[in-house]
The first five atom37 places (N, CA, C, CB, O) and aatype in JSON, in Angstrom:
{
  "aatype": [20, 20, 20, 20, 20, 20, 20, 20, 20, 20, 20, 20, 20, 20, 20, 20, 20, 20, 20, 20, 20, 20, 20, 20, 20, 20, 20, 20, 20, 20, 20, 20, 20, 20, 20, 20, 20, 20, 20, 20, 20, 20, 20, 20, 20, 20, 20, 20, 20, 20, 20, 20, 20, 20, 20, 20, 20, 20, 20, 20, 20, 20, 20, 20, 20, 20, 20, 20, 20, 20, 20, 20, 20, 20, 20, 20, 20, 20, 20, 20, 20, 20, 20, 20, 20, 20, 20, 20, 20, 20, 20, 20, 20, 20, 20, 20, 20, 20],
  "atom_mask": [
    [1, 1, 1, 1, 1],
    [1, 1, 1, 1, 1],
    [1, 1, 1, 1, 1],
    [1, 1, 1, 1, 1],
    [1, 1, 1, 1, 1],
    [1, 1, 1, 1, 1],
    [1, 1, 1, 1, 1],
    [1, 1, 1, 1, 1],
    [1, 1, 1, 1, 1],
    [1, 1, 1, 1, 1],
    [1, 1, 1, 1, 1],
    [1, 1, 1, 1, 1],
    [1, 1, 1, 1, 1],
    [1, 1, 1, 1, 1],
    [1, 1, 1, 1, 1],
    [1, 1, 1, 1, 1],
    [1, 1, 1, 1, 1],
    [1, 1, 1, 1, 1],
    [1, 1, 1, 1, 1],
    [1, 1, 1, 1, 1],
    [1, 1, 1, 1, 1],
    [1, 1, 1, 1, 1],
    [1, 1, 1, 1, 1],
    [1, 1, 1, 1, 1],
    [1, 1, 1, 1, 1],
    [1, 1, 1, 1, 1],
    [1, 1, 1, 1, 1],
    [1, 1, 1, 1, 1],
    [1, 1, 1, 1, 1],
    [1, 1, 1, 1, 1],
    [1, 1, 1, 1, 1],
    [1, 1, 1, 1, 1],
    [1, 1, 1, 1, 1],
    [1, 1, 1, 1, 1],
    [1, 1, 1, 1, 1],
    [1, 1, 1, 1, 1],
    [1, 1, 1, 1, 1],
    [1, 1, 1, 1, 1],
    [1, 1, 1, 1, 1],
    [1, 1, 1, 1, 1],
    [1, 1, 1, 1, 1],
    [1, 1, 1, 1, 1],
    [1, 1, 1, 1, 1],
    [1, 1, 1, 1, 1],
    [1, 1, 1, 1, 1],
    [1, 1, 1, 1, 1],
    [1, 1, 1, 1, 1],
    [1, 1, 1, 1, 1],
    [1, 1, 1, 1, 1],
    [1, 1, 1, 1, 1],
    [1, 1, 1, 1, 1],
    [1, 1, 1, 1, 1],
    [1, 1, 1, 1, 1],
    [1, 1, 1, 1, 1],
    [1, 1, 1, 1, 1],
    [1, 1, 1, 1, 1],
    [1, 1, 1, 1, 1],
    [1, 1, 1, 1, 1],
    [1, 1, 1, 1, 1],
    [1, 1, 1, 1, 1],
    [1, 1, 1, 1, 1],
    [1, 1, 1, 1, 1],
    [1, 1, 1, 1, 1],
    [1, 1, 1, 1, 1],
    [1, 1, 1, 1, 1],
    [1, 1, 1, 1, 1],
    [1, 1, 1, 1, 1],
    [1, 1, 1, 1, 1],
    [1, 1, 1, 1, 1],
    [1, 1, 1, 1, 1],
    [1, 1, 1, 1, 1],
    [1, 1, 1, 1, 1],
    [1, 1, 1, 1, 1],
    [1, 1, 1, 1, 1],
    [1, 1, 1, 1, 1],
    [1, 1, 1, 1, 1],
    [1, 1, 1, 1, 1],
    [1, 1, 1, 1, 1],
    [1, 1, 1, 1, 1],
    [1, 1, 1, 1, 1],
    [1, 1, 1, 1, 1],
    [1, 1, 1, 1, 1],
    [1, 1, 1, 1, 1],
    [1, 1, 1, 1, 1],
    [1, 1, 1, 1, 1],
    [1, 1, 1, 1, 1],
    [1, 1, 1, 1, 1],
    [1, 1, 1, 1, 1],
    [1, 1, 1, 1, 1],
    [1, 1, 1, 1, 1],
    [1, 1, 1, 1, 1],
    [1, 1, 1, 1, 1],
    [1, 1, 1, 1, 1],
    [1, 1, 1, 1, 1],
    [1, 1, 1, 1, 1],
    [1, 1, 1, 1, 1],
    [1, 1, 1, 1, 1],
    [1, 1, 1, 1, 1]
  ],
  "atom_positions": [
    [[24.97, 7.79, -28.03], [25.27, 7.77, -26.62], [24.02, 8.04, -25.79], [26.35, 8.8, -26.31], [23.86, 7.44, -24.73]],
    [[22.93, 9.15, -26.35], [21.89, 9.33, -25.58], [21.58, 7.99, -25.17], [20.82, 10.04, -26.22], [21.83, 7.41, -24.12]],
    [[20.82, 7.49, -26.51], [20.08, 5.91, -26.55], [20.52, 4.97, -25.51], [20.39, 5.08, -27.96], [19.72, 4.35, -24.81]],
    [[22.11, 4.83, -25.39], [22.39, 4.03, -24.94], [22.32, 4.29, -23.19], [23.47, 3.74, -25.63], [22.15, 3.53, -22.23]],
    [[22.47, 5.3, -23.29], [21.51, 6.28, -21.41], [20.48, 5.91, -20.88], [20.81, 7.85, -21.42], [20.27, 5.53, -19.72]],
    [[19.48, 6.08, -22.22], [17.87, 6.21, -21.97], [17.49, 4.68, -21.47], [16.9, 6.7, -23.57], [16.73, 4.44, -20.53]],
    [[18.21, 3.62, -22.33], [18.14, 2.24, -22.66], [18.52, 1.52, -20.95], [19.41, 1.86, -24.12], [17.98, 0.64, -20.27]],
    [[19.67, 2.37, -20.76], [20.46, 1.56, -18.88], [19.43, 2.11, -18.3], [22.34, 2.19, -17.89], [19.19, 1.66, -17.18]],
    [[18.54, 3.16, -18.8], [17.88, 3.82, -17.48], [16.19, 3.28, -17.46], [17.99, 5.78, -17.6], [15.54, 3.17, -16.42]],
    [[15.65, 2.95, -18.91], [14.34, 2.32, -19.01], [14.4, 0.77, -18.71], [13.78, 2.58, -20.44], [13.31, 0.27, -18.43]],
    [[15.49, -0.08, -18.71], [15.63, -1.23, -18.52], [15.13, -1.9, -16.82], [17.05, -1.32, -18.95], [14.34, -2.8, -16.55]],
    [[15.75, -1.24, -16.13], [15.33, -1.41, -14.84], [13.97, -1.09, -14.15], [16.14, -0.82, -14.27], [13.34, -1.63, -13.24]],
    [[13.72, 0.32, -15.18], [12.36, 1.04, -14.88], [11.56, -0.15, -14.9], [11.83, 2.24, -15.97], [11.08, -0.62, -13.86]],
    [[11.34, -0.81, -16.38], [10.76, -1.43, -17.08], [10.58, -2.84, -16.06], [11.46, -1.45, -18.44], [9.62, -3.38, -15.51]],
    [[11.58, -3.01, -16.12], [11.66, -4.75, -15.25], [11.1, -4.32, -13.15], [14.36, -5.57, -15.34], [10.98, -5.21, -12.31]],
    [[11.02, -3.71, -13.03], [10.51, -3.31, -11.49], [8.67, -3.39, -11.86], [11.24, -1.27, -10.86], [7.76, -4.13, -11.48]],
    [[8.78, -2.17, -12.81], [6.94, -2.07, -13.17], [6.77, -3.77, -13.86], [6.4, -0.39, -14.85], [5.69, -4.19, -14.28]],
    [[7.19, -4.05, -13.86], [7.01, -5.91, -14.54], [6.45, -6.53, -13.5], [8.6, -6.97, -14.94], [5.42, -7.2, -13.6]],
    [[7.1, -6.33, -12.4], [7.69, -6.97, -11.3], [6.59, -6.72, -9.93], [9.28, -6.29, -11.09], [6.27, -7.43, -8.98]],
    [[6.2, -5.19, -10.44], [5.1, -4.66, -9.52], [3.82, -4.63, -9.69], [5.24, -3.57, -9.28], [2.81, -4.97, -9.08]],
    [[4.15, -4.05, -10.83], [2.58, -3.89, -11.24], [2.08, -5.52, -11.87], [2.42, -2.46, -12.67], [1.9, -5.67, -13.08]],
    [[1.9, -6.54, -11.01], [1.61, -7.88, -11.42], [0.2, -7.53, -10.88], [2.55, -9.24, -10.78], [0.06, -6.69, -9.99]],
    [[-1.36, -8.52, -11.69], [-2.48, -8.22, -11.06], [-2.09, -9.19, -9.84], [-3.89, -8.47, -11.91], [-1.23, -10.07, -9.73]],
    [[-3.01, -8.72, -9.02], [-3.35, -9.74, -7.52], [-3.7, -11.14, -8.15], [-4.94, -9.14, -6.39], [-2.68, -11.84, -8.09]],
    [[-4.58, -11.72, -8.63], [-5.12, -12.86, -9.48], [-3.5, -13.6, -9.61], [-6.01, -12.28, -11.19], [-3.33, -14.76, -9.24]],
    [[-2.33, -12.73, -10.21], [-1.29, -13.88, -11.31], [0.0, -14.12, -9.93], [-0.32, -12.74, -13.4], [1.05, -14.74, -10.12]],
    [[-0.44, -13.4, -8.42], [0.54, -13.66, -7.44], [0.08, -14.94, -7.02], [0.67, -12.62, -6.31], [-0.96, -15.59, -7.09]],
    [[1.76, -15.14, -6.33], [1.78, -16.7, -6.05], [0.94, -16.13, -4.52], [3.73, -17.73, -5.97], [0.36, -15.11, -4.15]],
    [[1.36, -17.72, -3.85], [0.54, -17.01, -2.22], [1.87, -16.54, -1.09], [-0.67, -18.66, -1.12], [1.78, -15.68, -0.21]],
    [[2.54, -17.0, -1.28], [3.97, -15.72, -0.64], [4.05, -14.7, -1.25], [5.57, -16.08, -0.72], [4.67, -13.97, -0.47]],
    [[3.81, -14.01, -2.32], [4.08, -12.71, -2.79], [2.59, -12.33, -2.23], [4.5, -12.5, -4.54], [2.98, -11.57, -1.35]],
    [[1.51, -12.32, -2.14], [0.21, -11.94, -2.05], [0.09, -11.78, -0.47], [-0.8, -13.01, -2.75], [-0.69, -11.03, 0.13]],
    [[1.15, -12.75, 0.11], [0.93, -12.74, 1.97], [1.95, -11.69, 2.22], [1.39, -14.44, 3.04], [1.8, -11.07, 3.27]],
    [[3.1, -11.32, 1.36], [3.7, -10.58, 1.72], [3.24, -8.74, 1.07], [4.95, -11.29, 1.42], [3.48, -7.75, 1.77]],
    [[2.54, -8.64, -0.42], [1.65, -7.74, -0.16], [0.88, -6.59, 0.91], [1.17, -8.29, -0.4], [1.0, -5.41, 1.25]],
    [[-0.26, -8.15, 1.25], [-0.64, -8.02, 2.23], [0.2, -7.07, 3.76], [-0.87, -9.28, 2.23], [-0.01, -5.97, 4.26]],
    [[0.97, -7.97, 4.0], [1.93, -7.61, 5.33], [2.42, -6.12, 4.75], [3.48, -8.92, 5.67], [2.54, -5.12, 5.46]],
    [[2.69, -6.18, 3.31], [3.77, -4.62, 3.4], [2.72, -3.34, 3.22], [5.19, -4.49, 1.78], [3.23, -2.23, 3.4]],
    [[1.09, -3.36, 2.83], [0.43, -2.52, 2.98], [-0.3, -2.34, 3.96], [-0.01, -2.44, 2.24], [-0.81, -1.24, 4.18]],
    [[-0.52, -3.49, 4.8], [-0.77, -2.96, 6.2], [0.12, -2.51, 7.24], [-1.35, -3.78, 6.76], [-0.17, -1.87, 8.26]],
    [[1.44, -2.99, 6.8], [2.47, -1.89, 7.79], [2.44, -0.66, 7.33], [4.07, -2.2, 7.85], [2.51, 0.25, 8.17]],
    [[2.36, -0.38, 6.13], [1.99, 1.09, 5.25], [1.05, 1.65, 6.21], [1.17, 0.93, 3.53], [1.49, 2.49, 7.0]],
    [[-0.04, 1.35, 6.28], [-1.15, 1.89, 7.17], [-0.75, 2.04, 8.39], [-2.3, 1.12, 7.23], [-1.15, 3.02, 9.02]],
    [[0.11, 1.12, 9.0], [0.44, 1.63, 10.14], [1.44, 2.27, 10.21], [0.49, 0.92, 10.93], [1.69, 2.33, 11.42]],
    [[2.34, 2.89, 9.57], [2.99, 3.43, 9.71], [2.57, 5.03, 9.28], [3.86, 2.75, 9.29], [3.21, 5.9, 9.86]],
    [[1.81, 5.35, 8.54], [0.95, 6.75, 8.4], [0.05, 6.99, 9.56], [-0.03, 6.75, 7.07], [0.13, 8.16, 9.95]],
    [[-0.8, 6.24, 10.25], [-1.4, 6.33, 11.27], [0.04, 6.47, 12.26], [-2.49, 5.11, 11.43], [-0.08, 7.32, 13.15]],
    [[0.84, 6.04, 12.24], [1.47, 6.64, 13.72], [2.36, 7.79, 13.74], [2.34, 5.61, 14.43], [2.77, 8.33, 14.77]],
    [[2.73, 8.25, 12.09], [3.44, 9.32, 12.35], [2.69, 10.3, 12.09], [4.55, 9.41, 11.77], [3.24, 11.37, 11.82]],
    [[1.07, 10.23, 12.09], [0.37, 10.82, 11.9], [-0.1, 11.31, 13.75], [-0.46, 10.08, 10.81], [-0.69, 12.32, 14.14]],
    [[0.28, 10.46, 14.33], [-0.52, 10.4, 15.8], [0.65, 11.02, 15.89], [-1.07, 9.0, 16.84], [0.34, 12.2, 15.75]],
    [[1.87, 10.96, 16.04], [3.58, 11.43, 16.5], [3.08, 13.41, 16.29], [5.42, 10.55, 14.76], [3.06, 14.22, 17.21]],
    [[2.74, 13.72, 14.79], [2.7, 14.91, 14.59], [1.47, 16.16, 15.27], [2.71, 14.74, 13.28], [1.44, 17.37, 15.06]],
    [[0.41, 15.19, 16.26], [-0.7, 15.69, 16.56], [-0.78, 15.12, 17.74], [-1.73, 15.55, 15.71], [-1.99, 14.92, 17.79]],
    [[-0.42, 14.77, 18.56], [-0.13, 13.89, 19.66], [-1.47, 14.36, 20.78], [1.63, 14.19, 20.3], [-1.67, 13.57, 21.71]],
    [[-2.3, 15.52, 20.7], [-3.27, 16.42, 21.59], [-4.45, 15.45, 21.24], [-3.5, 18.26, 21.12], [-5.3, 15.45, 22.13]],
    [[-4.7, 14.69, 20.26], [-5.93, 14.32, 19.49], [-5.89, 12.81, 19.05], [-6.06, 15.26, 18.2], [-4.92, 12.31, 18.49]],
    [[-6.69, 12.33, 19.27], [-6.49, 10.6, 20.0], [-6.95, 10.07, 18.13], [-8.24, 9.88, 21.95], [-8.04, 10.47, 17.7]],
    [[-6.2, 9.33, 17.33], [-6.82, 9.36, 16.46], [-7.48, 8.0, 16.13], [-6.12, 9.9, 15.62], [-7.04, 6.85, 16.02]],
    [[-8.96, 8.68, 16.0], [-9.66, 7.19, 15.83], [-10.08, 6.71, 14.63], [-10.83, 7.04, 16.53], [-9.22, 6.48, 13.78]],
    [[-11.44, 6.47, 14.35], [-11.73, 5.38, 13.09], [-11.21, 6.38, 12.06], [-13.56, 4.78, 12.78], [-11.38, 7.6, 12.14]],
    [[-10.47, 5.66, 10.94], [-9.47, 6.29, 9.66], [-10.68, 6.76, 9.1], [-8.38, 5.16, 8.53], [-11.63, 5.98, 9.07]],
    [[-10.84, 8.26, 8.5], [-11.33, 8.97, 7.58], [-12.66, 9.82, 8.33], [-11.66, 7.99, 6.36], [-13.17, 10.75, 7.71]],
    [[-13.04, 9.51, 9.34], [-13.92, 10.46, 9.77], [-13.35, 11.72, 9.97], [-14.53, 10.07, 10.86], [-12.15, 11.99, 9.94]],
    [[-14.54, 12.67, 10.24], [-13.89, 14.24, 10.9], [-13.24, 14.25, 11.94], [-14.8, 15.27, 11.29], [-12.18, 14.86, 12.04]],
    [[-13.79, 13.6, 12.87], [-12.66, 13.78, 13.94], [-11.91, 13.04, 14.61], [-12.95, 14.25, 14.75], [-11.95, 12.99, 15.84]],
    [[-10.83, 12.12, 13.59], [-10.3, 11.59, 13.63], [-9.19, 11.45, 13.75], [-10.56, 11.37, 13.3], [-8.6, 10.37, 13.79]],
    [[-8.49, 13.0, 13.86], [-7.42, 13.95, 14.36], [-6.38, 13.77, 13.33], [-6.85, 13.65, 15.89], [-5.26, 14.13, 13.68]],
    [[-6.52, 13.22, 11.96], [-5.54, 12.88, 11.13], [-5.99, 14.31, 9.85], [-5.69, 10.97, 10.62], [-7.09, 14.82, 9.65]],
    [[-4.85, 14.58, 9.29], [-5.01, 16.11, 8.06], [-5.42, 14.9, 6.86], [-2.95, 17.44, 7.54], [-5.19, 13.7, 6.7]],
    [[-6.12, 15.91, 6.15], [-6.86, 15.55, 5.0], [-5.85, 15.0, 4.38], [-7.58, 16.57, 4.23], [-6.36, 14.48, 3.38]],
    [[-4.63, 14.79, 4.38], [-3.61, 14.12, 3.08], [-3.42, 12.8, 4.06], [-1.75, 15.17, 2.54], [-3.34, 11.69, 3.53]],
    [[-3.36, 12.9, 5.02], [-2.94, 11.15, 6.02], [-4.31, 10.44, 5.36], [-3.05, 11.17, 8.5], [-4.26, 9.42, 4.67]],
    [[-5.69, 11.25, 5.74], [-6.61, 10.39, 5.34], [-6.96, 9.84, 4.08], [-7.44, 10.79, 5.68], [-7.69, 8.86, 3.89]],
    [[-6.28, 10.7, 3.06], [-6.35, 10.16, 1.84], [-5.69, 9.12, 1.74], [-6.04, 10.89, 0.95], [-6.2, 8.02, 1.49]],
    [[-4.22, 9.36, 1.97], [-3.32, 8.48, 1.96], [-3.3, 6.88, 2.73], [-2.41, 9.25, 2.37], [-2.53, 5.93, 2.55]],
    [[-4.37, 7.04, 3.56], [-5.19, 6.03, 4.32], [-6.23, 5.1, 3.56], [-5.95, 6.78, 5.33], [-6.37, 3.88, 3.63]],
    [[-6.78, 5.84, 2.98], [-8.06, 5.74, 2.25], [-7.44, 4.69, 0.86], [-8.75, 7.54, 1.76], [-7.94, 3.71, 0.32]],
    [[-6.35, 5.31, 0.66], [-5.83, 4.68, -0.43], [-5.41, 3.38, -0.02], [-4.79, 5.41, -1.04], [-5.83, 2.3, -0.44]],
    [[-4.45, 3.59, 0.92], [-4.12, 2.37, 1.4], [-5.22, 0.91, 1.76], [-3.5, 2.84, 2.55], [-5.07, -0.27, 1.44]],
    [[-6.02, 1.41, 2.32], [-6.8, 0.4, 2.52], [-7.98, -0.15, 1.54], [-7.24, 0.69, 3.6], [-8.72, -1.1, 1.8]],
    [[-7.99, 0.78, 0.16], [-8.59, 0.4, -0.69], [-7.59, -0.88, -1.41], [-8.99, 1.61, -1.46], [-8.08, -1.96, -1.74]],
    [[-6.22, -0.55, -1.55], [-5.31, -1.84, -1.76], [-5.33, -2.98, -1.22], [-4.24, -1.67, -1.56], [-5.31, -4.0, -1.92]],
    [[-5.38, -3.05, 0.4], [-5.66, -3.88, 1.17], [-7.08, -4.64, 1.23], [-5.36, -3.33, 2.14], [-7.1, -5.7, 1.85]],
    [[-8.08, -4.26, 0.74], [-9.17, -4.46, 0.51], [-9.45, -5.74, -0.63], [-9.6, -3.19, 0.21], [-10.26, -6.67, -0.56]],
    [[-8.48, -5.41, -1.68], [-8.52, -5.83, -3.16], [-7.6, -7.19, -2.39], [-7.69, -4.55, -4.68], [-8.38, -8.02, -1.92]],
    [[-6.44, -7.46, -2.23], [-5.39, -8.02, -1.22], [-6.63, -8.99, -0.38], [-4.42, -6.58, -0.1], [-7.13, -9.9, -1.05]],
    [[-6.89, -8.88, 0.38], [-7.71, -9.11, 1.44], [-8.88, -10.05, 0.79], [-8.22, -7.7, 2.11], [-9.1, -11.18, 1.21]],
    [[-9.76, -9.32, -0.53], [-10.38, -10.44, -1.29], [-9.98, -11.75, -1.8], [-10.7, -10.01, -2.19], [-10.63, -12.8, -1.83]],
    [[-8.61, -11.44, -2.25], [-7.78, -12.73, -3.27], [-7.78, -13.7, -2.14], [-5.89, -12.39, -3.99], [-8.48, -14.7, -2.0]],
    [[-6.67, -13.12, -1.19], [-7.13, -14.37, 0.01], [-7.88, -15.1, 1.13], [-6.68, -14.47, 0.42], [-7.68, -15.98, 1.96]],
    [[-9.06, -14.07, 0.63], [-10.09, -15.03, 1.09], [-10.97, -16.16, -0.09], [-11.16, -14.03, 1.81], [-11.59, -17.21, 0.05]],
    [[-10.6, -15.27, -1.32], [-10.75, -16.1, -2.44], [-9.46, -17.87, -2.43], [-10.38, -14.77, -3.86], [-9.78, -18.93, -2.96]],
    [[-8.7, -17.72, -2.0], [-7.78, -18.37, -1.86], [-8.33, -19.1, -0.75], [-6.61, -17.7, -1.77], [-8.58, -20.21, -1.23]],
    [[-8.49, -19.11, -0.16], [-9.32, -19.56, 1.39], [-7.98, -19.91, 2.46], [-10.54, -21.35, 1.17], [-7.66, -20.89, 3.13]],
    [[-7.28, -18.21, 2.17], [-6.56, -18.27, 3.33], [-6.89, -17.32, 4.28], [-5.29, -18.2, 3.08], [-6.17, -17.55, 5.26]],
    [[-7.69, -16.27, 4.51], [-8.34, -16.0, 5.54], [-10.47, -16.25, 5.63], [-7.73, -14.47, 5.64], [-11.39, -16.18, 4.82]],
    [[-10.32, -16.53, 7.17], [-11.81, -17.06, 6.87], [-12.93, -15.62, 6.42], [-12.43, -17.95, 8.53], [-14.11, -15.82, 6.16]]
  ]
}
């Protein structure tokens, strides 16, 4: 009975990380444009509830000191746009942005 638990519960795991963890290189160009679109709303959406929680402090270029964002937004920034970065190569490799 365990097995058969572990099995309903790794099956889905399994098929999502399939599903996600695809390299950038093996996406079609709608999954790669939509990528794209869902980690830069990511970014914007940490930058604004980041501005919502500090509202005194104008926040400017992502990751400097005084950029009015706490050391975990900027990481979490940092990260983000290192994704977008990788994203951002393929399709210009693609020669869909100039």
């Amino acid at each position: 009975m365990k097995i058969r638990n572990m099995l309903l519960f790794l099956i889905p795991v399994l098929l999502f990380a399939c599903t996600t963890l695809k390299p950038v290189e093996k996406l079609t160009d709608d999954e790669l444009a939509d990528r794209y679109d869902k980690i830069d709303l990511q970014i914007y959406m940490v930058k604004r509830s980041a501005s919502k929680s500090n509202p005194s402090s104008y926040p400017g270029v992502s990751g400097s000191t005084g950029s009015g964002y706490s050391n975990s937004d900027s990481q979490k920034i940092r990260k983000l746009e290192e994704k977008l970065r990788v994203v951002r190569q393929e399709l210009v490799k693609r020669g869909y942005m100039p």
